[in-house]
LUMVOTI-103931 format. One record per residue (C-alpha): x, y, z. Coordinates in steps of 0.2 Angstrom, whole numbers, padded with zeros to 4 digits, always signed. Example, Ala and Ser with C-alpha at 12.3 -4.5 7.8 and 13.67 -1.06 7.14 Angstrom:
# LUMVOTI-103931
+0062-0022+0039
+0068-0005+0036
//
This chain:
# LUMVOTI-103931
+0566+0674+0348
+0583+0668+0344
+0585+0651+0336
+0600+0644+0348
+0586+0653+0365
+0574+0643+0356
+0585+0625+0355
+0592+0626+0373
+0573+0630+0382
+0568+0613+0371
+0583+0602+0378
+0577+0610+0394
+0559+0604+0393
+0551+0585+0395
+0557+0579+0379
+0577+0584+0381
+0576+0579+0399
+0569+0562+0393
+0583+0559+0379
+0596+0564+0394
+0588+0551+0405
+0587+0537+0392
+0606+0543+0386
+0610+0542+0403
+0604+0522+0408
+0608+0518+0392
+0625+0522+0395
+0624+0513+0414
+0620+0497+0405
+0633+0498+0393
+0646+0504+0407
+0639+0490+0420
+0641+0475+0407
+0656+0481+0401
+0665+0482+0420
+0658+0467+0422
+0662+0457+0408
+0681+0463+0408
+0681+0460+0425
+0675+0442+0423
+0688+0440+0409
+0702+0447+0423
+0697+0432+0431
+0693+0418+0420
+0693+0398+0424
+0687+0386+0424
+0682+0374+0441
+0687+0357+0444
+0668+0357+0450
+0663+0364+0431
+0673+0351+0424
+0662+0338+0431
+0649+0346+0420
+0658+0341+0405
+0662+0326+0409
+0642+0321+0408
+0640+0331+0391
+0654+0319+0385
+0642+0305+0390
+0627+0312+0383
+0638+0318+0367
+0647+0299+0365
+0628+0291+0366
+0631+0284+0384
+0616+0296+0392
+0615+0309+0404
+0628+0300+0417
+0647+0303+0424
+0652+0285+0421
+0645+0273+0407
+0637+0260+0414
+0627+0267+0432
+0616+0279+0431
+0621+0293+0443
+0615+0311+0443
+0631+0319+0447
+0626+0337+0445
+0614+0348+0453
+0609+0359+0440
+0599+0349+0425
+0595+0366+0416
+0616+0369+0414
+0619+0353+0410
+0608+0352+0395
+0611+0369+0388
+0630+0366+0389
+0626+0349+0379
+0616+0357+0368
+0628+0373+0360
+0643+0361+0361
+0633+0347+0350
+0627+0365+0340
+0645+0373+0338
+0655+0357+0339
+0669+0366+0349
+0680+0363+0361
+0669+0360+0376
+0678+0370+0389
+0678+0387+0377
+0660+0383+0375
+0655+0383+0393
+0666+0398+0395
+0660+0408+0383
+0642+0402+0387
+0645+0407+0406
+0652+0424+0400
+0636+0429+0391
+0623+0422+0401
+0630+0431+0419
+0631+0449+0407
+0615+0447+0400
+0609+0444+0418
+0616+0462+0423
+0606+0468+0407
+0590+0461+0411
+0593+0465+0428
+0594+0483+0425
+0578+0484+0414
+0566+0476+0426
+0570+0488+0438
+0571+0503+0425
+0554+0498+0425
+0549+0497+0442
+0553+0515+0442
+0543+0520+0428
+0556+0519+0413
+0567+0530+0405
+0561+0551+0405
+0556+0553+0421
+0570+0551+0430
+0589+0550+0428
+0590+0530+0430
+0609+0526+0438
+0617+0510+0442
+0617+0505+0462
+0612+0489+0465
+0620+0479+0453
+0635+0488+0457
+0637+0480+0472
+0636+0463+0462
+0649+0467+0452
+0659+0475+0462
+0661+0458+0474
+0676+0448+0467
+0666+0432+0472
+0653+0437+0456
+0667+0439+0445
+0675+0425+0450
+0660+0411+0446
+0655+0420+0428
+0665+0410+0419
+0666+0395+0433
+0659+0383+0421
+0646+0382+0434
+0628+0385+0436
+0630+0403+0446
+0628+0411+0429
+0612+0404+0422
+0605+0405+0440
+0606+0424+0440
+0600+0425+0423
+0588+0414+0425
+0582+0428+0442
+0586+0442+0431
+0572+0438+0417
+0561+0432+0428
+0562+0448+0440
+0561+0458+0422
+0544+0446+0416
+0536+0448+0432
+0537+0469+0432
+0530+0470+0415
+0516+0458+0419
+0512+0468+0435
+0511+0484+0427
+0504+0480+0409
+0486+0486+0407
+0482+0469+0396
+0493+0456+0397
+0494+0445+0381
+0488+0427+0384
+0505+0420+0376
+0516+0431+0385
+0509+0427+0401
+0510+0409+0397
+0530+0410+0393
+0531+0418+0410
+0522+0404+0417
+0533+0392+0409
+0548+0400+0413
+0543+0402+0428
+0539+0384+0431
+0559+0379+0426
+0565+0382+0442
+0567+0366+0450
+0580+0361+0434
+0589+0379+0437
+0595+0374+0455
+0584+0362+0465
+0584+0378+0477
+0577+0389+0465
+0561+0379+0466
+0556+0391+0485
+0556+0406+0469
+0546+0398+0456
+0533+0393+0467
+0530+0408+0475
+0531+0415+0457
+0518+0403+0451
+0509+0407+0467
+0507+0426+0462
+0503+0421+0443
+0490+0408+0448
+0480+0420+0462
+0482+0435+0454
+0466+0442+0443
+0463+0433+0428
+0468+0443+0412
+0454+0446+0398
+0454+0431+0389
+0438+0419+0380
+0444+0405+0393
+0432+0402+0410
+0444+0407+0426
+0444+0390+0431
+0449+0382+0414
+0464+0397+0414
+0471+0392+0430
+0470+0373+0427
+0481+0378+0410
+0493+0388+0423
+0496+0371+0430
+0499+0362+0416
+0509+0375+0408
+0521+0379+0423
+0522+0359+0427
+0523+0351+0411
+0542+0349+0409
+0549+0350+0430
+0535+0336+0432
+0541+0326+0417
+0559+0327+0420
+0554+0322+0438
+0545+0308+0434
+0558+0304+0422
+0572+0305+0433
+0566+0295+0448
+0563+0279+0435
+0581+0282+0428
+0592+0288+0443
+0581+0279+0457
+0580+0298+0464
+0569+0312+0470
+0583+0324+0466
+0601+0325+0462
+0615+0312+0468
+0623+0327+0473
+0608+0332+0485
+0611+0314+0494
+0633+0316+0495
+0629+0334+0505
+0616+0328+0515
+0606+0346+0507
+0594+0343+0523
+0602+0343+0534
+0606+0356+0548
+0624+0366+0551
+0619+0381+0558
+0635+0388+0567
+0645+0386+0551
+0631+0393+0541
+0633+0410+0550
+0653+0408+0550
+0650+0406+0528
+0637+0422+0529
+0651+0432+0538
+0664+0426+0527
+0655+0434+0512
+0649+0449+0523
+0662+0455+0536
+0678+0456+0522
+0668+0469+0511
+0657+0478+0523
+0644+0471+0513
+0632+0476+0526
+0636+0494+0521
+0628+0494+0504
+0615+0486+0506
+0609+0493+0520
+0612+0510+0512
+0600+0504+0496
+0587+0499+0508
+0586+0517+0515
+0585+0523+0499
+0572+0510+0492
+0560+0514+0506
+0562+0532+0504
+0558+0531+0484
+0543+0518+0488
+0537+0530+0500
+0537+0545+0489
+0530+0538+0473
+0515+0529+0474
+0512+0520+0457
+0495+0526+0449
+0490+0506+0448
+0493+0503+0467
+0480+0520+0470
+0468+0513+0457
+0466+0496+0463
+0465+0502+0480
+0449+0512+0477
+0442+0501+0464
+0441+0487+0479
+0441+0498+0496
+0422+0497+0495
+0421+0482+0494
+0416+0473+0514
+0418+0456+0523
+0433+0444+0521
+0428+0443+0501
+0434+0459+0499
+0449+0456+0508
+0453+0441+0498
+0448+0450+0481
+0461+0464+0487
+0476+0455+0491
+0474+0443+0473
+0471+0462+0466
+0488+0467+0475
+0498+0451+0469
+0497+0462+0452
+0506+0475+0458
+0526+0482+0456
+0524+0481+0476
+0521+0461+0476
+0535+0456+0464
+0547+0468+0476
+0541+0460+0491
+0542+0443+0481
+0562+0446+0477
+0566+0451+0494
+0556+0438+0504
+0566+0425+0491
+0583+0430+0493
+0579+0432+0516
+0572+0414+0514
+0585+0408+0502
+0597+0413+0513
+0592+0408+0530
+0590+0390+0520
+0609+0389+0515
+0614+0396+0534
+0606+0380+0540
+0612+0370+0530
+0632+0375+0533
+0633+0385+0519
+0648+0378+0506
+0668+0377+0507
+0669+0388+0492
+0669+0406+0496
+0654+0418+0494
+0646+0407+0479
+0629+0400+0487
+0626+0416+0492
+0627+0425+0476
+0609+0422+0470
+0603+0426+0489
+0612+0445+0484
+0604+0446+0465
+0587+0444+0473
+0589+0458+0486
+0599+0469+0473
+0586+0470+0461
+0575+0482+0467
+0587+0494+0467
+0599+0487+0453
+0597+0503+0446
+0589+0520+0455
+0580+0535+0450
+0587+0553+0452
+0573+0565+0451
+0578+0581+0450
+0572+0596+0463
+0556+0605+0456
+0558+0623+0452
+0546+0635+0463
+0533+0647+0455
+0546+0661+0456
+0556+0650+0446
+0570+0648+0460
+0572+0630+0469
+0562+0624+0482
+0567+0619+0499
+0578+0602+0501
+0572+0590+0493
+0576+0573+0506
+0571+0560+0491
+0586+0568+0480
+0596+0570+0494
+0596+0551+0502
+0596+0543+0482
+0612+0554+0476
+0620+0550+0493
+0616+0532+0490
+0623+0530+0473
+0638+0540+0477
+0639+0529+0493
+0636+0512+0483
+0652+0519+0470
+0661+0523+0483
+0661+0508+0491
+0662+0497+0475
+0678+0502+0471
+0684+0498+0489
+0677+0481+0488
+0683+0478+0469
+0700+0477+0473
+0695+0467+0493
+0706+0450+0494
+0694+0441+0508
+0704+0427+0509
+0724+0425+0511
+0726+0407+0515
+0734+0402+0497
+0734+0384+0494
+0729+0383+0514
+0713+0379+0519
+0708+0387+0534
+0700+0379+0548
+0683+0385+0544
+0684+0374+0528
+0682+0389+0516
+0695+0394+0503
+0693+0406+0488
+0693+0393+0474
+0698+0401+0463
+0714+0407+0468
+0718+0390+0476
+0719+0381+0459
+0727+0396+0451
+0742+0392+0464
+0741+0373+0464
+0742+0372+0443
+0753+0387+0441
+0741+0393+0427
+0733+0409+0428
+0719+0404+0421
+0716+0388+0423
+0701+0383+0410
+0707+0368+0398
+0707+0350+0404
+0725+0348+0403
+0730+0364+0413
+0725+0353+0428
+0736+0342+0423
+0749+0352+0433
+0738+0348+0449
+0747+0337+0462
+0746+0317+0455
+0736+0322+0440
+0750+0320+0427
+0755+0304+0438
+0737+0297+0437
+0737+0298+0418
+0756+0289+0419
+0750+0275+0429
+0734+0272+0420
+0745+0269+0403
+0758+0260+0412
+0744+0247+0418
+0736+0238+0403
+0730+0225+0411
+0717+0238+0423
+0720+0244+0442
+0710+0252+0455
+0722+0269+0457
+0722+0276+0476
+0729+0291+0480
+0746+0293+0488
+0755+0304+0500
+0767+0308+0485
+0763+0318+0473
+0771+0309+0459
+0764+0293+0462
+0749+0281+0465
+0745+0267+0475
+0737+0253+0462
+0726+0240+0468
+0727+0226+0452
+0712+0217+0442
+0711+0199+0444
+0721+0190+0430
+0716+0183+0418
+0697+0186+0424
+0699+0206+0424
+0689+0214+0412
+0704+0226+0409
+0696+0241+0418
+0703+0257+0426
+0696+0266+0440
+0701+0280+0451
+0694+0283+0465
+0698+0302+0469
+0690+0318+0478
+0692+0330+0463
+0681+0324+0449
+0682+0336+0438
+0699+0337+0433
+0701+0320+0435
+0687+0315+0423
+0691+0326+0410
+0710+0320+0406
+0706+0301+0403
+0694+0292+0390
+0677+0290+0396
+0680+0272+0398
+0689+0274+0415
+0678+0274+0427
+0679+0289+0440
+0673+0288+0457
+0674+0301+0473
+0674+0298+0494
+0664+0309+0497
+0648+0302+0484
+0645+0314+0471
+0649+0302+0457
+0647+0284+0469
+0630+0281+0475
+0640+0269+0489
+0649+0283+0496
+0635+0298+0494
+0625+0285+0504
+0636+0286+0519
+0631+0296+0535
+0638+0314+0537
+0653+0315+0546
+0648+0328+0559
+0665+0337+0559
+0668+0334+0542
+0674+0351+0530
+0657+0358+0524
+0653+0351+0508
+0666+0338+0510
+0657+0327+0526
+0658+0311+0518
+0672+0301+0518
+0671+0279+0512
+0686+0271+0515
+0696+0264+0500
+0693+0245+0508
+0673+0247+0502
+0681+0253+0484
+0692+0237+0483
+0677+0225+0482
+0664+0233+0475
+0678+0235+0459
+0682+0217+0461
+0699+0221+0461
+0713+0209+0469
+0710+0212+0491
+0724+0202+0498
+0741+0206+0502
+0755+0209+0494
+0744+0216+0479
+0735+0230+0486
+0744+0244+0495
+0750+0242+0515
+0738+0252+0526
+0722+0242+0518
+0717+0229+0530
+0712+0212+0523
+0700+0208+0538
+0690+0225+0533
+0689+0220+0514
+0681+0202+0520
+0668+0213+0531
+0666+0225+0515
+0665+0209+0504
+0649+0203+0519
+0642+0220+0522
+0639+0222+0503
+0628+0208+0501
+0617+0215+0511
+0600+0214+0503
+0594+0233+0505
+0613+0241+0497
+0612+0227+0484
+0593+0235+0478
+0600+0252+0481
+0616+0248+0468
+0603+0238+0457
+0593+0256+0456
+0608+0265+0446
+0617+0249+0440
+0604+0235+0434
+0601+0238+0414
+0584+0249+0412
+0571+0238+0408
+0554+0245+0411
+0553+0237+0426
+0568+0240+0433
+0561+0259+0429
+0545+0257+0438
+0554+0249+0454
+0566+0264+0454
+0550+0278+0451
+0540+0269+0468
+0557+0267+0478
+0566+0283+0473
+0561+0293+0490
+0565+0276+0499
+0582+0277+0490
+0586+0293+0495
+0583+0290+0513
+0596+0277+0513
+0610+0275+0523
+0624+0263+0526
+0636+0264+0537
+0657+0266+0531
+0665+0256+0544
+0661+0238+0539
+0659+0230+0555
+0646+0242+0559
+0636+0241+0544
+0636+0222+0543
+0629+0224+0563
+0615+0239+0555
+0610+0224+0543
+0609+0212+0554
+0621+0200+0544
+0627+0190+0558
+0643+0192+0571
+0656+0203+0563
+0667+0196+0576
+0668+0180+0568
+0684+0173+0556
+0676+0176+0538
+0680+0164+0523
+0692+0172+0513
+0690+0174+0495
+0697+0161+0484
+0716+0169+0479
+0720+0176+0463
+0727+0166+0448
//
């Protein structure tokens, strides 16, 4: 036989056919990441909410603790986990920290793609016996949304990487024949992160843990009992800690910024006008509803040899033992983490419709779309089989539906890749949502706005860090009508203690362009205990529904509240109510919680009060809250404060 006959019926056999299918999802990997990550660069920034980030690792780094301002212990981001790993490779690389968290960003939403693509690779039975292609995580991709929070300086990108490993860990587990003691256990604990990913993120660890904990025990010397107690302790050691940890410190269950948004309470309407938001612009629907057909149809066909083993291992088995003994054998299964990823992401997001879900566009419901992507981030294309006679045999539907559905998904991802949902500019529409990153773009004039000081160019930035030099002596800064200018409340002189506040709804930038001894404060809570204590307006712009007057601000600074030294529209009858509303005994024990120097016992009050703390509400109208604490007759003159020297 010919040499070259010889070569070309071996590249057709298993063993070509395998190095063309790992050829070919090799190269998807390398394609997917690489459309990704240059689309993420195409739309690189950083968020004013990112910055807020920074502005805590510059406490942690300056030796003031894991806070926003020096001095009160408040919790002012949700994600603990991103917090702490931006700390940590900026205190490693010494860099600037806003390239840090950028780059950091970039690496961790790629490498989620990555890991992504391998779990599922795996779900359908690696490379060689199929051609694997990218499908699901092209729709990710392809939604300008996940491009745009890649390199937000938010959490988004550890939260998907943080899904993507786990989805990967949980399909090796299921289909390993002996699973290894330790890597079960870093499962386990990497599982048991969760609540310090996103508090969110804590319905996915647990039903994570709860597959890990039921399932069959693995071959080991330990009794089943003593395995399962050390599943506990290794999946709760460092959430439970931190938790402890945090209620004594912060006088909180959870994040600060849980309490500003009211994260329990119940928007229903304008969670369904968010969903349709994402959805409605990009057809979304249209995808995924493609890569379900196909999904089921591939499930349908290939039946994985552990599934048929367990299932006649354990069919003979009688009476509700049997059943129990089944469905803990069926946790072990590529079937159970599937189901597990798809019933996270449905319940994930039926959580964020009811609670309104956010103002910035699609970005609470890019981890809802990882989960549901990533049995089918990547599909398998079997080819036809040959008959006997060596021709093709009849249609194959399998092939038909999955080539339709990748070609489908492609087709569509270049429609949506270049889909601008959102026109409004600079506007906010009336629903509250504005594509974020676009709207700072605009209102710096930068293209890509990631340094502190490219947010100078934001309306009354510039003029903030003016006034602030221009008044040594301290001053309360309130925001103006003009862009240029800001209204200044004084300190008393000469018993001032010199001190600069501003108290202003964009933190981030804010914060990040004056020294950390000028103390930054919001409305709307998610820095100011007082404020995130207030009730929820119930009109309010979703994720901004809190609103404290400046008056509250005033007094509790201690800055000068009489006429002709703070601005016009404050009312000096309101700051005497402010003044009586503030002493009342159940606000001065909350403030105590986050301002009081910790002592130990000052941390033991806060551990047993936290979930009182959090419950907490005060009322932002003076009057009103000095009737809620039963204070006396708001009606009544009030003694006014002795007048400044």
């Amino acid at each position: 036989m010919p040499v070259g006959r010889a070569r070309r019926r071996a590249d057709d056999g298993p063993l070509g056919f395998s190095r063309l299918s790992r050829a070919t999802f090799l190269g998807g990997i390398v394609l997917t990441a690489t459309l990704f990550a240059a689309g993420a660069w195409q739309r690189r920034w950083i968020a004013d909410d990112g910055l807020i980030v920074l502005r805590t690792v510059r406490n942690l780094m300056a030796g003031n603790g894991p806070v926003f301002n020096a001095g009160e212990r408040v919790e002012a981001n949700t994600s603990t986990a991103w917090t702490f790993l931006v700390y940590f490779f900026s205190w490693l690389t010494q860099a600037r920290l806003e390239y840090v968290v950028l780059a950091l960003a970039l690496t961790l939403s790629v490498l989620a793609i990555v890991f992504a693509m391998l779990g599922t690779a795996r779900l359908w039975g690696g490379t060689g016996s199929a051609l694997l292609v990218p499908a699901g995580v092209l729709v990710y991709i392809a939604l300008p949304p996940a491009r745009d929070y890649a390199t937000s300086g938010l959490e988004s990108c550890l939260v998907i990487f943080w899904l993507a490993v786990l989805w990967w860990g949980l399909v090796r587990w299921s289909q390993a024949e002996n699973v290894r003691p330790a890597a079960f256990f870093a499962l386990v604990f990497f599982a048991g992160l969760a609540p310090l990913i996103r508090p969110e993120m804590t319905l996915v660890g647990v039903l994570a843990l709860g597959m890990l904990f039921c399932a069959p025990v693995p071959r080991t010397r330990l009794r089943p009992w003593l395995f399962r107690v050390l599943v506990v302790a290794v999946a709760g050691l460092v959430p439970v800690a931190y938790q402890i940890w945090r209620m004594g410190y912060y006088g909180l269950p959870y994040p600060n910024t849980a309490v500003a948004k009211d994260a329990g309470g119940a928007k229903w309407h304008q969670g369904f006008v968010y969903l349709w938001d994402l959805v409605g612009p990009y057809w979304l629907w249209l995808p995924l509803a493609v890569l379900l057909i196909a999904g089921l149809v591939l499930m349908r066909q290939r039946r994985t040899e552990s599934d048929g083993r367990h299932a006649v291992a354990e069919g003979s088995q009688p009476g509700w033992r049997g059943r129990i003994h089944r469905f803990s054998v069926w946790l072990r299964t590529p079937a159970a983490v599937v189901t597990l990823m798809l019933l996270s992401g449905f319940v994930l997001t039926v959580y964020e419709i009811r609670v309104g879900g956010d103002f910035m566009h699609g970005r609470m419901l890019l981890p809802q779309l990882f989960c549901l992507i990533l049995p089918v981030a990547v599909l398998p294309i079997r080819l036809p089989r040959k008959s006997a006679e060596g021709g093709m045999r009849g249609l194959d539907w399998a092939f038909a539906v999955v080539v339709a559905a990748f070609a489908g998904t492609a087709v569509w991802a270049l429609f949506a890749a270049d889909t601008t949902a959102i026109t409004a500019g600079t506007k906010i529409r009336a629903n509250g949502i504005v594509d974020e990153r676009i709207y700072y773009v605009l209102n710096t004039g930068h293209d890509h706005p990631i340094r502190a000081e490219d947010y100078l160019d934001y309306p009354r930035i510039r003029a903030m860090v003016r006034d602030i030099a221009n008044s040594p002596d301290g001053a309360l800064l309130l925001n103006s009508p003009s862009f240029m200018n800001w209204y200044l409340v004084p300190a008393p002189v000469p018993e001032g203690n010199k001190e600069h506040v501003v108290f202003f709804l964009n933190l981030g930038m804010t914060s990040m362009n004056v020294p950390l001894d000028v103390r930054v404060i919001d409305q709307m809570g998610l820095a100011y205990p007082l404020a995130s204590h207030t009730d929820r307006l119930t009109d309010g712009r979703i994720g901004h529904d809190k609103n404290l007057y400046p008056d509250w601000v005033v007094v509790d600074t201690g800055m000068v509240d009489r006429h002709p030294w703070m601005p016009w529209f404050l009312d000096e009858k309101w700051s005497d109510q402010a003044r009586l509303a503030l002493s009342c005994p159940d606000t001065q024990s909350l403030l105590a919680s986050s301002r009081a120097p910790l002592t130990f016992d000052r941390w033991r009050h806060n551990l047993m009060q936290a979930f009182d703390f959090a419950k907490y509400r005060i009322d932002r109208v003076p009057k009103y809250e000095i009737q809620r604490c039963g204070l006396g007759d708001p009606n009544q003159p009030l003694p006014p404060p002795a007048p400044p020297k």
